[in-house]
C-alpha angles and dihedrals in degrees: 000000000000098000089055086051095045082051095051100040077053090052108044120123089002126132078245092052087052090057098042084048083054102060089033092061099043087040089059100047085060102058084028083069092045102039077060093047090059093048098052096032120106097319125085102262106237086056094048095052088042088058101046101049084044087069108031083052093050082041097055099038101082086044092051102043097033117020106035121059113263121269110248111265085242085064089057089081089051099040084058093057088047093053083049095050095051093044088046092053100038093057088050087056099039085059089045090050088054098046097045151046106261091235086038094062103013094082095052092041089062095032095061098043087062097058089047102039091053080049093057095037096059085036093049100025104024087239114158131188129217127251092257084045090055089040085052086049101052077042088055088042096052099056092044097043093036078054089056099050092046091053087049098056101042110031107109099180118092087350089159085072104035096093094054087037090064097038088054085047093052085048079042081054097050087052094062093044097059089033086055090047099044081045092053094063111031087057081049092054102050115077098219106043093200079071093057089046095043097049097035088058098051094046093046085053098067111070111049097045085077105043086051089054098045087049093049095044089055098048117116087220109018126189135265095267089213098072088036092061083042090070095039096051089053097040087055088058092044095054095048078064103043099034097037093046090054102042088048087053090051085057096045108039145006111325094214093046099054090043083056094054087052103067095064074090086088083064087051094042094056090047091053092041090054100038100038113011095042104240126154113255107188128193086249090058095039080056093052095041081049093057083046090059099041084053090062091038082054093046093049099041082046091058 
């Protein structure tokens, strides 16, 4: 891998860098949809997410003790608070999962992490967007959040935990806002970024794998556990993809930015949750995915 690391430490902060940070961003909101999508599908989502960090973390665990170089002992602190901040998070979403519809919450989730993300840029990196860049953003917002209150108004399933299902999917958004922060500058801070990513996939493996096991074993009808590693299995390599082509975009290029790009995965989630998981898609929501879409267009041509 240290010919892939070489190329991106030469590219960073390079017109070229930019580009790459482009495709890697977008890149990332669309397995990002789908990487929720197989969280909140048929199983039951704590399983799902159980099953899927038990096998990116065995995954990653060869790669991280015997292929990457080894992370400086001063890291080990950080690397702990970014294991808190993802366990933290997953377990926000995992309740908001439970609560909501997934294109329900999924939009506020994601709308929420960008505001706060382009905050902590600027707070943590000294980053700063231009005035188009911020128009593209309320643009962004609008979309997301106009999404939300529509959803609100009109969703008629499980409406008696909708209310606390979005307020759980605004604390998820604060989450991924902080984990893409914390993210930001770990993979900043090590100098070869396939070590972050190495060593941040088998310790956030280890958590989840057995919640999911105490939950299964005390279910009065569990599920085949062969389907169950199946999507595990697919979600792990799903998430090398979402969660290592965002991180590698941070490094190379503007975190905000790249948090911003992202969420065109709101536009990604509807169309899963229509065409696979069943879920109704109205004119009035393609409009407001369509708004979510034109913000990011404004942000990167701002830029």
């Amino acid at each position: 891998m240290s010919g892939a690391a070489d190329w991106i430490t030469a590219i960073e902060g390079t017109p070229a860098g930019h580009d790459a940070a482009l495709v890697l961003a977008l890149m990332a909101a669309l397995l990002h949809a789908l990487f929720g999508a197989l969280q909140k599908g048929r199983h039951d989502p704590w399983l799902s997410r159980g099953a899927i960090d038990a096998a990116y973390g065995l995954i990653a665990a060869p790669v991280a003790l015997f292929v990457v170089p080894w992370p400086d002992p001063s890291l080990i602190p950080f690397f702990a608070l970014v294991w808190l901040v993802h366990t933290t998070y997953k377990l926000a979403q995992g309740y908001t999962y439970s609560l909501g519809s997934y294109t329900v919450v999924y939009p506020v989730v994601r709308g929420t992490g960008p505001l706060f993300a382009v905050i902590g840029a600027g707070l943590v990196f000294g980053e700063r967007f231009t005035p188009v860049q911020w128009l593209g953003v309320a643009t962004l917002l609008a979309g997301i959040y106009g999404l939300a209150i529509y959803n609100l108004r009109h969703w008629q399933i499980g409406r008696d935990r909708l209310r606390p299902a979005l307020a759980m999917a605004v604390l998820t958004g604060g989450f991924v806002a902080l984990y893409t922060t914390v993210d930001a500058w770990g993979i900043r801070a090590t100098p070869d970024p396939f070590t972050f990513l190495a060593w941040f996939f088998m310790i956030d493996g280890l958590v989840f794998p057995v919640l999911a096991a105490i939950r299964w074993r005390r279910m009065a009808a569990p599920p085949a556990l062969a389907p169950l590693a199946l999507r595990g299995i697919i979600g792990a390599f799903v998430a090398f993809f979402s969660f290592g082509a965002i991180m590698l975009a941070t490094r190379l290029d503007q975190v905000g930015q790249a948090a911003v790009l992202r969420e065109t995965s709101t536009v990604f989630a509807a169309l899963i949750g229509w065409l696979v998981l069943g879920e109704r898609v109205g004119p009035r929501r393609i409009a407001l995915m369509a708004l979510i879409a034109l913000g990011a267009v404004i942000v990167e041509a701002g830029g």
